[in-house]
C-alpha positions in Angstrom: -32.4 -1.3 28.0 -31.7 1.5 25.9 -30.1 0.7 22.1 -27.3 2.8 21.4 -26.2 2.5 17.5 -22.7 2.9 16.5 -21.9 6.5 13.9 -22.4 6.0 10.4 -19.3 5.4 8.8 -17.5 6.3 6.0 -15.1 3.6 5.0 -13.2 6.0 3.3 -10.0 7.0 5.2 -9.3 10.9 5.3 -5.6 11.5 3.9 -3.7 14.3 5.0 -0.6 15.0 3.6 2.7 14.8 5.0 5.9 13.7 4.7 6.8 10.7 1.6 5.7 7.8 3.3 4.0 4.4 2.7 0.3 4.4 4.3 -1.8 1.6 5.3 -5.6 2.3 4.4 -8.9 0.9 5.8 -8.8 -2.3 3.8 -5.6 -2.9 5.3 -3.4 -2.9 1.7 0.3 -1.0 1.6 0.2 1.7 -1.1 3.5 4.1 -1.8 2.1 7.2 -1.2 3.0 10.7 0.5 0.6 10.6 3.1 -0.6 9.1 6.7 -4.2 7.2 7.0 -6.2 9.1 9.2 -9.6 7.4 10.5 -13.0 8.7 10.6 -15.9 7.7 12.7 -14.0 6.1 16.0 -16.4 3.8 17.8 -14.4 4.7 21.0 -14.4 8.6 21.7 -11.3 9.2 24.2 -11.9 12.7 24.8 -13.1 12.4 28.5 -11.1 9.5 29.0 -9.1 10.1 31.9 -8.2 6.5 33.3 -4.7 6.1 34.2 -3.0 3.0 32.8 -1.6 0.8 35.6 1.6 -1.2 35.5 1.3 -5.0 35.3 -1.5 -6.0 32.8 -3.7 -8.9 32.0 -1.3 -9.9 28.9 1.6 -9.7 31.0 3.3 -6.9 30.0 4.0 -4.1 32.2 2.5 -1.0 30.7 3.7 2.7 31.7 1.5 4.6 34.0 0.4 7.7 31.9 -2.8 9.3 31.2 -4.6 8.2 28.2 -6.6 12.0 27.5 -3.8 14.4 28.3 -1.5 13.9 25.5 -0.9 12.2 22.2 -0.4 8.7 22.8 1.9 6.7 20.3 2.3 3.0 20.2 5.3 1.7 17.7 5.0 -2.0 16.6 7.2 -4.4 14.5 6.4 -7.6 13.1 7.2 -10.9 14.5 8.2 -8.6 18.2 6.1 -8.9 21.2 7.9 -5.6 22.4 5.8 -2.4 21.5 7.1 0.5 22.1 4.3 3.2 23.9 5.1 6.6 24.6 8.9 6.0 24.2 8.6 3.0 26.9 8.7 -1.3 26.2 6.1 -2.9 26.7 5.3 -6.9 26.6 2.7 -7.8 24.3 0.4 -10.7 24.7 1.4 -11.8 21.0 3.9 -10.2 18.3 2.5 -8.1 15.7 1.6 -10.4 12.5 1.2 -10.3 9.3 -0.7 -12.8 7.1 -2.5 -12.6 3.7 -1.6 -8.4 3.3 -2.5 -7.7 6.8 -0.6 -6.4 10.3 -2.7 -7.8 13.1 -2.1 -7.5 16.9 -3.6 -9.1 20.1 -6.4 -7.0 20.8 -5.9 -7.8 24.7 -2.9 -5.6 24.4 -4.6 -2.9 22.7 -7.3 -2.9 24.7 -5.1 -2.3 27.8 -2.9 0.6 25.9 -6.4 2.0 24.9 -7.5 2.0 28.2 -10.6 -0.3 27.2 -12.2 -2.6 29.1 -11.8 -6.8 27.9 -13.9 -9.5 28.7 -14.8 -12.8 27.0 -18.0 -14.9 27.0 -17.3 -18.2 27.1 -21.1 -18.6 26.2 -21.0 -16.7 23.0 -17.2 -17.5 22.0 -17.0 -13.2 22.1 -14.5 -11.0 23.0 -15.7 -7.6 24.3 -14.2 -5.0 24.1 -16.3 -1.7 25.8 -16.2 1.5 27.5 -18.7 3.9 29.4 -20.5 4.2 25.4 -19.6 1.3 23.3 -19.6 -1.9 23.5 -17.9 -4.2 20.8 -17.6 -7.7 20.5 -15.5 -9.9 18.3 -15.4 -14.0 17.0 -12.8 -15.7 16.1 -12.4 -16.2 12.6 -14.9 -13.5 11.5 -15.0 -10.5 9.9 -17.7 -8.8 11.6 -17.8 -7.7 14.6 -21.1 -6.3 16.6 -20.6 -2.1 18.1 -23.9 -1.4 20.6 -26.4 -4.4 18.7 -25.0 -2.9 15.0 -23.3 -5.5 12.7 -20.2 -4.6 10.9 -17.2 -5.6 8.9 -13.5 -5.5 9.5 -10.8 -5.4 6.7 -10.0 -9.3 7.6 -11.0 -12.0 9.6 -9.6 -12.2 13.1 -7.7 -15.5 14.0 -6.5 -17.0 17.3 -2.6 -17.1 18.0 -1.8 -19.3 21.0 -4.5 -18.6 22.7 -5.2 -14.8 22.0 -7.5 -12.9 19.9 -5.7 -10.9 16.7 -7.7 -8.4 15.0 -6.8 -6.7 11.8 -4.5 -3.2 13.1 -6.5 -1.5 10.7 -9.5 -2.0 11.4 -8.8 -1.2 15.0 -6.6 2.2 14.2 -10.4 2.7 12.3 -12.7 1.9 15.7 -10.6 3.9 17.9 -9.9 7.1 15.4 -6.2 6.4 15.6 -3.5 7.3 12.3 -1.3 4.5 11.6 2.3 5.2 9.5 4.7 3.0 8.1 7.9 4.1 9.1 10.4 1.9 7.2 10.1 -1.7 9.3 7.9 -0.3 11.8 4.2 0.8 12.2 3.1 3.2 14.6 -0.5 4.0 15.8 -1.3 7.8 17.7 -4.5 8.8 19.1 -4.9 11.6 22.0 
């Protein structure tokens, strides 16, 4: 079996300016500033990605059909809803957005499916998988790091278990998948092409 290694990283977010908002950065904090956190070095590369997202999902949600690679994808989330908002359309969430000790996290189930990712579980390992054609990363509950292609690294936060379902840091993930994440007054919102 051939290793495959996950990109170096640079745990530094890249900032670009735009208009005065609050950004979220990589360690998941909330800092007034007049810029939008931009990730470098996505695990996931969804350049070539053309899968076609299917309506009626494994969380339960219905999600819109719409091609993942041909346009900018945008996912809106509020905390304590189940309801995310992608591409302008509802869409039932496994688990609402939380927040606990200065971090958003979401069901990664969810995200998986609006990412176009594959999800499994191993009931022998306690992992949740997340993976594509490339990359391969798996997840424990109550831990901070996570494994990308055999390479050991760490999220922002622990993940924890809400009724039943995975929730992962939304930084960290806005991080693995190259996706900006804004604060838009009570809202957050994640795009990625």
């Amino acid at each position: 079996m051939e290793e495959h290694r996950a990109p170096a990283r640079n745990n530094k977010a890249r900032i670009l300016l735009l208009v005065p908002i609050i950004a979220i950065n990589l360690w998941g904090g909330i800092h007034a500033v007049n810029a939008a956190t931009s990730h470098q070095g996505a695990l996931f590369d969804f350049s070539n990605n053309s899968a076609v997202l299917e309506k009626g999902t494994a969380s339960g949600g219905a999600v819109p059909e719409t091609s993942v690679s041909s346009t900018v994808n945008r996912l809106v989330l509020s905390t304590s809803s189940a309801t995310f908002i992608y591409n302008g359309q509802p869409v039932k969430a496994a688990q609402p957005m939380a927040y606990r000790r200065g971090y958003y996290y979401v069901p990664v189930i969810t995200m998986a499916e609006l990412f176009g990712l594959n999800l499994t579980y191993d009931s022998r390992t306690k992992e949740t998988i997340v993976s594509d054609k490339n990359m391969k990363v798996h997840f424990r509950a109550g831990s901070r790091a996570y494994t990308a292609n055999g390479s050991t690294n760490m999220m922002e936060a622990h993940t924890f278990t809400q009724q039943g379902t995975l929730m992962i840091p939304l930084s960290s993930w806005a991080d693995m998948t190259g996706s900006t994440l804004v604060k838009e007054g009570k809202s957050l919102s994640l795009t990625w092409r």
